[in-house]
FIRO-467569 format. One line per 5 residues: their letters; for each residue z, y, x of C-alpha. Coordinates in steps of 0.2 Angstrom, whole numbers, plus 2048, in hexadecimal, padded with zeros to 3 digits. Layout:
residues N
A) Z,Y,X ~ ...
//
This chain:
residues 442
XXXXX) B26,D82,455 ~ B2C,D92,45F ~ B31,DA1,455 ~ B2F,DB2,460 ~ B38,DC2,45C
XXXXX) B2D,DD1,462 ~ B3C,DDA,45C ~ B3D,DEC,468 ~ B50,DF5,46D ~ B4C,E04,464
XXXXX) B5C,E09,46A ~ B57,E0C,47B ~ B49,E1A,479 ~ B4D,E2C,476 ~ B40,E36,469
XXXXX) B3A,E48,470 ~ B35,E56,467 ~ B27,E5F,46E ~ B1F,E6C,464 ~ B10,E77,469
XXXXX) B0C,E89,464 ~ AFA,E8D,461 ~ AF2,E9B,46F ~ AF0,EAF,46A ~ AE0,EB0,461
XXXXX) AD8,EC1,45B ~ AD2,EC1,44A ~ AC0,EC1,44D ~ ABC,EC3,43A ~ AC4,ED4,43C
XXXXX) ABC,ED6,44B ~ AAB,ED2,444 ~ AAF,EE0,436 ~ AB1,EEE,440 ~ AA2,EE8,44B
XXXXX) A99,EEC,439 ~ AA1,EFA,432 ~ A9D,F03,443 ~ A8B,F00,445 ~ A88,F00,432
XXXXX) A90,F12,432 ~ A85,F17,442 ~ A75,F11,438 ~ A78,F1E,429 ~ A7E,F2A,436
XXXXX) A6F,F2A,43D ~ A65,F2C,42D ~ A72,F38,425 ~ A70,F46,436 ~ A61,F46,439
XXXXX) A5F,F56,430 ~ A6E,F60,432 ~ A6E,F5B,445 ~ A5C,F61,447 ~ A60,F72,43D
XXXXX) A71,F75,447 ~ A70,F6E,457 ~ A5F,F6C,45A ~ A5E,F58,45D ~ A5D,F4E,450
XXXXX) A69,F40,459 ~ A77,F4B,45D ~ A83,F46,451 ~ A7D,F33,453 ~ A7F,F36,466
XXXXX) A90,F3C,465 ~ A96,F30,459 ~ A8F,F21,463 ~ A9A,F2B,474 ~ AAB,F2C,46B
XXXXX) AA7,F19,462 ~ AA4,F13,474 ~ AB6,F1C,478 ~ ABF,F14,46A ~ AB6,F02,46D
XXXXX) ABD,F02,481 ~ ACD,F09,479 ~ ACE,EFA,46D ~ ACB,EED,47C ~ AD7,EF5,486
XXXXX) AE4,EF2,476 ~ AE0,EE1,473 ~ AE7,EDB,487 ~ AF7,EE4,481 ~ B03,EDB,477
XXXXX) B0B,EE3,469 ~ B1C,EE2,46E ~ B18,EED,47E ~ B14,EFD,471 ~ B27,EF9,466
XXXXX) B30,F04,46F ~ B3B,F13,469 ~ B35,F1F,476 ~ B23,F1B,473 ~ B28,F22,45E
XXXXX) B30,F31,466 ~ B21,F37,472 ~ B16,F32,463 ~ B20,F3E,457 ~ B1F,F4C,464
XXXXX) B0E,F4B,467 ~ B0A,F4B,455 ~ B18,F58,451 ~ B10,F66,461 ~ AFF,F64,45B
XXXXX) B01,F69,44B ~ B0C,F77,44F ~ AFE,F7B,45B ~ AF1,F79,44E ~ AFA,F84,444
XXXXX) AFB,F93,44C ~ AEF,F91,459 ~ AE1,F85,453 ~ ACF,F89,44E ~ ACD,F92,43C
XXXXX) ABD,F8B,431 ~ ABA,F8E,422 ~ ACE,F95,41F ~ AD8,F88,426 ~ ADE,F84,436
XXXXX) ADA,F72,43A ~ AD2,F6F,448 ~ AD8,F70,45C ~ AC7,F76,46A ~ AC9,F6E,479
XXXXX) AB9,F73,483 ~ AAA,F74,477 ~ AB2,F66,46C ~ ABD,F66,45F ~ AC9,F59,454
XXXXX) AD5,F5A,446 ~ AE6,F55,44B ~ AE9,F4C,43A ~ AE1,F40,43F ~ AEE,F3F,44F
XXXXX) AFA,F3F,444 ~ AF2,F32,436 ~ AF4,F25,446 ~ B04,F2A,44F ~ B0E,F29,43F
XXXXX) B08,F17,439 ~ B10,F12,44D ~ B20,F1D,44B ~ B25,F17,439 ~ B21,F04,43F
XXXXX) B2D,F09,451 ~ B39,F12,449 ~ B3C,F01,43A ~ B3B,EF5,448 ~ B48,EFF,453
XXXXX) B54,F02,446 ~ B51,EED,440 ~ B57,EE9,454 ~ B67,EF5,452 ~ B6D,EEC,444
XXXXX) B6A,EDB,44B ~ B74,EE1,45B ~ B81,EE5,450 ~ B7F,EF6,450 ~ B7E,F06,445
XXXXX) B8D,F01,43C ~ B9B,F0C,433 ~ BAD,F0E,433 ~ BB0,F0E,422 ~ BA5,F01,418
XXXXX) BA5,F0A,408 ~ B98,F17,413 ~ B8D,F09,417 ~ B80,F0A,40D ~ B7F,F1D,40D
XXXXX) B7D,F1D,421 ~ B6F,F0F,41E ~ B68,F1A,415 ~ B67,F28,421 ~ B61,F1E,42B
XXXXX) B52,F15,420 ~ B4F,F24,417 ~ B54,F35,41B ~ B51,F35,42D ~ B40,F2F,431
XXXXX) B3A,F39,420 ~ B43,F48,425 ~ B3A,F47,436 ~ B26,F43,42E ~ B29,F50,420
XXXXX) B27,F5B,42F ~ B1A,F54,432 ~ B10,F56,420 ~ B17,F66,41E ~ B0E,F6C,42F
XXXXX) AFE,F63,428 ~ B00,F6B,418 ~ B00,F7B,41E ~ AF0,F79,427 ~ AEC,F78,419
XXXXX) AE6,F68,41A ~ AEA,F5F,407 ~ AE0,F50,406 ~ AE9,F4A,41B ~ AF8,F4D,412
XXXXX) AF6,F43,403 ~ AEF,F34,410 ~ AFD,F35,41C ~ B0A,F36,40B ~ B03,F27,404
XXXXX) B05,F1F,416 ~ B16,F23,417 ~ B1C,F1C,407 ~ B12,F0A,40A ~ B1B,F08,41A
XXXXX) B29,F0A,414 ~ B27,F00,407 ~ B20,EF0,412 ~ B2F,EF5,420 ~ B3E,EEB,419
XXXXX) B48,EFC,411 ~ B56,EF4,407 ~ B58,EFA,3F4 ~ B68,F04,3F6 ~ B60,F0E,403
XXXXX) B51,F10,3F9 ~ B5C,F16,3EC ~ B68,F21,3F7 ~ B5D,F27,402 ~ B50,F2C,3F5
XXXXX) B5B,F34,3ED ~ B61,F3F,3FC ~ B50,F44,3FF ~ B4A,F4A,3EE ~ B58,F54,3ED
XXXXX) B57,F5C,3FD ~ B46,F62,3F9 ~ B48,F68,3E8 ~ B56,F74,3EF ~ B4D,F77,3FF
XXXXX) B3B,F7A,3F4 ~ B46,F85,3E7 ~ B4F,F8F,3F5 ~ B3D,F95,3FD ~ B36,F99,3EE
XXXXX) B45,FA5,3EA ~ B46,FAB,3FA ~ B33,FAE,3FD ~ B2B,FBD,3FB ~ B1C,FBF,3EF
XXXXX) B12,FC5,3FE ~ B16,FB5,404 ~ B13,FAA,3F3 ~ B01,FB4,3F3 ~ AFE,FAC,404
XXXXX) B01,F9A,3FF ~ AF8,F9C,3F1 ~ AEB,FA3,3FB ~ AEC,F94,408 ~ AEC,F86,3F8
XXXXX) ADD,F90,3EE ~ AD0,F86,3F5 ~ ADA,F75,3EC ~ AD9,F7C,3DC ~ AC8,F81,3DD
XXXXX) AC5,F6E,3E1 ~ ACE,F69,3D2 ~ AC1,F74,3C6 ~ AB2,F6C,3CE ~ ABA,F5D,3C9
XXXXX) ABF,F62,3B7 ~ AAD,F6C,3B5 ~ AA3,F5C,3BA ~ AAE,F4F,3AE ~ AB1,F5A,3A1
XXXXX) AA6,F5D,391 ~ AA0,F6C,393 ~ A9F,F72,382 ~ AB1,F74,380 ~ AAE,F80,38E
XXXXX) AAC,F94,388 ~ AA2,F9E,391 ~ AB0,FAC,399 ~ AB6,F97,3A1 ~ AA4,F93,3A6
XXXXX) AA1,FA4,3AE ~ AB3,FA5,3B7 ~ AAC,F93,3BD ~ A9B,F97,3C3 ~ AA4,FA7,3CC
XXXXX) AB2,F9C,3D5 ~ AAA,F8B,3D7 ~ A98,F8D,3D8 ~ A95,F89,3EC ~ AA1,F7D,3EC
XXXXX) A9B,F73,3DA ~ A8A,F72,3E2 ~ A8E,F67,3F1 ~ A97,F5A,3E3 ~ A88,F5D,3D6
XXXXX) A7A,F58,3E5 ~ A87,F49,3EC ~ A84,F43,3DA ~ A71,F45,3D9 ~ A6F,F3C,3EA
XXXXX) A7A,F2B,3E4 ~ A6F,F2B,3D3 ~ A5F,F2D,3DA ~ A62,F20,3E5 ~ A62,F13,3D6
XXXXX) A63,EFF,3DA ~ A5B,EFD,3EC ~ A5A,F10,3F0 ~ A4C,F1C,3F5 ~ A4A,F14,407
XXXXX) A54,F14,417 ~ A4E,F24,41E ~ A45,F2B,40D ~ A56,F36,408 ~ A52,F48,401
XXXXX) A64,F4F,3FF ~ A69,F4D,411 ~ A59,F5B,414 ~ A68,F69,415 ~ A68,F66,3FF
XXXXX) A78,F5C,400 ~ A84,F66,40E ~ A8F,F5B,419 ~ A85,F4B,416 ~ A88,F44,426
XXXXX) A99,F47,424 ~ AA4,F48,412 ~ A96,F41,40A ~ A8C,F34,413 ~ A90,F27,407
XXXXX) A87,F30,3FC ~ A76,F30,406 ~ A78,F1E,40A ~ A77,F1B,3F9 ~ A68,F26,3F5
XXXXX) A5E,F1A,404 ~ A66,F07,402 ~ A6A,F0E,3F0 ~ A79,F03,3E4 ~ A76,EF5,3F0
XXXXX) A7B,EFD,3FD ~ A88,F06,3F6 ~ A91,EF8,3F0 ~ A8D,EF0,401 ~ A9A,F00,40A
XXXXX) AA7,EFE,3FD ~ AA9,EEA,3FE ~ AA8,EEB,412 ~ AB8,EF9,410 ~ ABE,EED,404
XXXXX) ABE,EDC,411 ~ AC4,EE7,41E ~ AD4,EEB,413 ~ AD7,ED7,40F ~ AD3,ED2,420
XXXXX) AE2,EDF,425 ~ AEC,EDB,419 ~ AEC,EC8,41C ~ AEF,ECB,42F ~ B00,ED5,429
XXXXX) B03,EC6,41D ~ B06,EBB,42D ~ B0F,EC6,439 ~ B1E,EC2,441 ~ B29,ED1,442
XXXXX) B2B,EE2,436 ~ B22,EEC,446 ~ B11,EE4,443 ~ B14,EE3,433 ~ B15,EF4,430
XXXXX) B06,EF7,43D ~ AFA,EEB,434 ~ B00,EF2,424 ~ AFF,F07,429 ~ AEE,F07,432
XXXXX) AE4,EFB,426 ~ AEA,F05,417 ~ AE6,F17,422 ~ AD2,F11,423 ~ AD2,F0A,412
XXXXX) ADB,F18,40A ~ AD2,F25,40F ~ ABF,F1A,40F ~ AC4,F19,3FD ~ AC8,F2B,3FA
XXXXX) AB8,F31,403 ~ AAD,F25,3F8 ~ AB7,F2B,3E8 ~ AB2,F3C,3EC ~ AA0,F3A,3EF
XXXXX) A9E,F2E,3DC ~ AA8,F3D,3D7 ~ AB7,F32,3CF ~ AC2,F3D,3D7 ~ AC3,F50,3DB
XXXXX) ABD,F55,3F0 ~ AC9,F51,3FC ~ ABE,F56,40B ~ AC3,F44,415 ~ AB5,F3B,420
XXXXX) AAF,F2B,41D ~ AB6,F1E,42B ~ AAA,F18,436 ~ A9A,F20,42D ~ A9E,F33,42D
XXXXX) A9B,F3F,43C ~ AA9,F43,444 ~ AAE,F39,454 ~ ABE,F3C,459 ~ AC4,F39,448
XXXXX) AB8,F25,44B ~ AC2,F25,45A ~ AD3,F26,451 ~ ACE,F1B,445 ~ AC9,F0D,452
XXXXX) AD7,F0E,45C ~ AE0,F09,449 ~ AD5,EFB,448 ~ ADA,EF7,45C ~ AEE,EF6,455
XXXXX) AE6,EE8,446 ~ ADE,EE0,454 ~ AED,EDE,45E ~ AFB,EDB,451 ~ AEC,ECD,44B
XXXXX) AEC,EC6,45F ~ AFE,EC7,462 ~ B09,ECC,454 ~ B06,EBF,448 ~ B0F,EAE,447
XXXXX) B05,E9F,44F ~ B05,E8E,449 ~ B12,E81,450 ~ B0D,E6F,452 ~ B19,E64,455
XXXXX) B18,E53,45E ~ B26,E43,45D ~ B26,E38,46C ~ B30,E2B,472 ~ B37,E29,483
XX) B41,E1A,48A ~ B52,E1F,492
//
C-alpha cells in the first residue's frame, strides 16, 4: 500500500494584504430629516400666514411664496455643497474673508442698517431685507473649525514653536485662546450693540462648544482663560470709569427692552399675590403690550389640548397672537395638531441634534469635527430656545423657529448649515476598511 503526501511548499507563496475602503456615502437619514423639517415647517407656515399676509400684504400666500423661493435657494445651495469635499473649504484664507465679511456687515449694520422697533439689525437690499446675525451665526461655526484645523497643521509641520520652552504653554495659549476670542468678541460686541441679545447669547454658546470639541489642551484652557477674563474685567471697568453718564443713559436705553423682557417673564411665573399694587401698576405701565403677546402665545398652546382644534381652525393667528408666523409659530401649530403635534416638532429637532452629533462622532479630522458639531448645535440651540419662549419656560428672546418661521433668508442660512452636515457626513467622516489575505506563488 502507497502512502501519498499532499503535503504543499508553503514556503514558496507570498501572502498579500489588500484592504478596501468603503465609497463616500451621504447620510441619507439626515438627509430625510431636513426633507421633513422643511416641508413640515412650510405646512404650519402656510396655516400660521394666512392672516397676517392677507392684512399686510394683501395675498394670503405671500410669506408661504417667499419662504418656498429662498427654501428652493438654500436646497440648490445644499446640492451644490454636497459635490464639494470638505477639505476644499479648510483653508486659512477662506476663515479670513469669512471674518471680514461678518466683521464689515456688522459695522455696516451698525451705523447704517434699517432701524425697527429701536434696534438696528437688519441690512435692505432692494425691497428685501435680512439680519446679518444670521451671517455671522454661519461664518463663525466655519472660521473657529479653519482657524483649529490651521493651527493643528502648524504644529504637526513643526511650527509655532518658541525659544525658550518655559514660554510654551503661554504662547499655546495665545494662540488657542486669546487670539481667535479676541477676534469673535468683535464680533459679539458688534451684535451686541445692535442690540441684538438673544444672537449674542446663540453665537456665545457656539463659541464655547467649539472650543470645547476642538482639541484646546488644559494648560491653555487654564492660561488663556485666564488672560481673557482679566482683560475684560479691566477693559469693562476702564469704560465704565471713563464713560460719561449721557453715555451710561444711552446703553441703558439700547438694553431697556431686555429688562422689560425679564418682568414679563417674572410677572407670568410669579405669584401674584406677593405682588403690591404700586409693582402691579409700574408693570401694567411698562410691560403691558409686550406681556400680551406672551399671555395670547399661552392661550393658543392650551386651547389646543391633545389632538388640537384643527389644522387650519386657529383663532390666535387672526392678528390675536402678533408675530404668529414668525417668533411664535410653534405655538399655533400646537393650537391646530395640539400636544401631538407639538411634541411631534420638539422630537424631530431632537433627531436632528442626534443624527448630527453621531455624524461628528465618526469624523476623521478636528475640521469636520468642529463643523458637524458648530452647525448642528446652532439649529438645535436656537429651535430649543424659540420653543422655550413660546411654553413660556424661558423669558422672550425674539429668535425664529428653523425651518417653520417666516423669514427666508435666515431658512437660507440655516440650510446652507445643514449643506456643511451633509457634506462633513459624505466626505468628512472615516469610511470602513476591509481587508482581504491572499496568497500568491513567487
Amino acid at each position: 500500500m502507497r502512502s501519498i503526501d499532499n503535503h504543499v511548499d508553503t514556503s514558496s507563496f507570498d501572502s498579500r494584504r489588500i484592504e478596501f475602503e468603503s465609497p463616500y456615502r451621504l447620510n441619507i437619514p439626515m438627509l430625510l430629516l431636513t426633507i421633513v423639517l422643511v416641508c413640515y415647517g412650510m405646512i404650519m407656515l402656510f396655516s400660521a400666514s394666512i392672516s397676517v399676509g392677507y392684512n399686510t400684504m394683501q395675498n394670503p400666500l405671500y410669506f408661504v411664496v417667499f419662504q418656498g423661493q429662498m427654501t428652493f435657494v438654500g436646497v440648490v445651495l445644499i446640492a451644490i455643497l454636497l459635490f464639494i469635499p470638505i477639505r476644499t473649504f479648510n483653508r486659512i484664507s477662506l476663515v479670513i474673508v469669512a471674518m471680514a465679511v461678518s466683521i464689515a456687515l456688522l459695522v455696516y449694520t451698525w451705523q447704517f442698517g434699517m432701524a425697527l422697533h429701536g434696534a438696528r439689525r437688519w441690512i435692505e437690499i432692494g425691497t428685501r431685507s435680512f439680519q446679518t446675525s444670521e451671517v455671522v451665526k454661519v461664518a463663525l461655526v466655519f472660521s473657529i473649525a479653519g482657524y483649529r484645523s490651521f493651527v493643528i497643521r502648524m504644529r504637526q509641520a513643526g511650527k509655532l514653536l518658541t525659544r525658550n520652552p518655559k514660554w510654551q504653554d503661554i504662547f499655546d495659549s495665545f494662540i488657542d485662546i486669546v487670539l481667535p476670542i479676541s477676534i469673535i468678541a468683535i464680533c459679539l460686541l458688534l451684535v451686541l450693540m445692535q442690540p441684538h441679545v438673544s444672537s449674542f447669547v446663540i453665537l456665545s454658546a457656539i463659541t464655547l462648544i467649539c472650543f470645547l470639541v476642538s482639541g484646546i489642551k488644559l494648560k491653555s484652557w487654564f492660561y488663556g482663560g485666564s488672560i481673557v477674563l482679566i482683560t475684560f474685567i479691566v477693559l469693562g471697568s476702564a469704560f465704565y470709569l471713563v464713560s460719561s453718564e449721557s453715555q451710561k443713559d444711552k446703553i441703558e436705553k439700547n438694553f431697556a427692552h431686555v429688562f422689560v423682557r425679564l418682568n414679563i417673564f417674572e410677572t407670568m411665573t410669579g405669584d401674584e399675590d406677593d405682588s403690591t399694587e404700586a409693582d402691579y401698576e409700574e408693570e401694567t405701565a411698562t410691560d403691558d403690550s409686550a406681556l400680551y403677546q406672551n399671555k395670547q402665545s399661552t392661550i393658543a398652546i392650551g386651547s389646543g389640548g391633545l389632538r388640537g382644534v384643527g389644522f387650519g381652525n386657529s383663532r390666535q393667528k387672526y392678528m390675536y397672537l402678533p408675530e404668529a408666523h414668525n417668533d411664535f409659530v410653534y405655538s399655533i401649530a400646537c393650537e391646530e395638531l395640539g400636544l401631538i403635534g407639538g411634541v411631534s416638532i420638539i422630537l424631530l429637532f431632537w433627531a436632528f441634534f442626534v443624527g448630527g452629533m453621531a455624524i461628528a462622532w465618526r469624523t476623521k479630522d478636528v475640521y469636520s469635527r468642529i463643523l458637524a458639531v458648530g452647525y448642528t448645535s446652532l439649529i438645535t440651540i436656537q429651535a430649543f430656545l424659540n420653543i422655550a419662549v413660546a411654553i413660556g419656560a424661558i423669558p422672550p428672546t425674539g429668535v425664529t423657529l428653523p425651518f417653520f418661521s417666516a423669514g427666508g433668508s435666515a431658512n437660507v442660512f440655516f440650510l446652507i448649515a445643514v449643506g456643511m452636515i451633509l457634506s462633513v457626513s459624505r466626505s468628512g467622516v472615516k469610511r470602513k476598511k476591509t481587508i482581504i489575505m491572499s496568497e500568491v506563488k513567487r
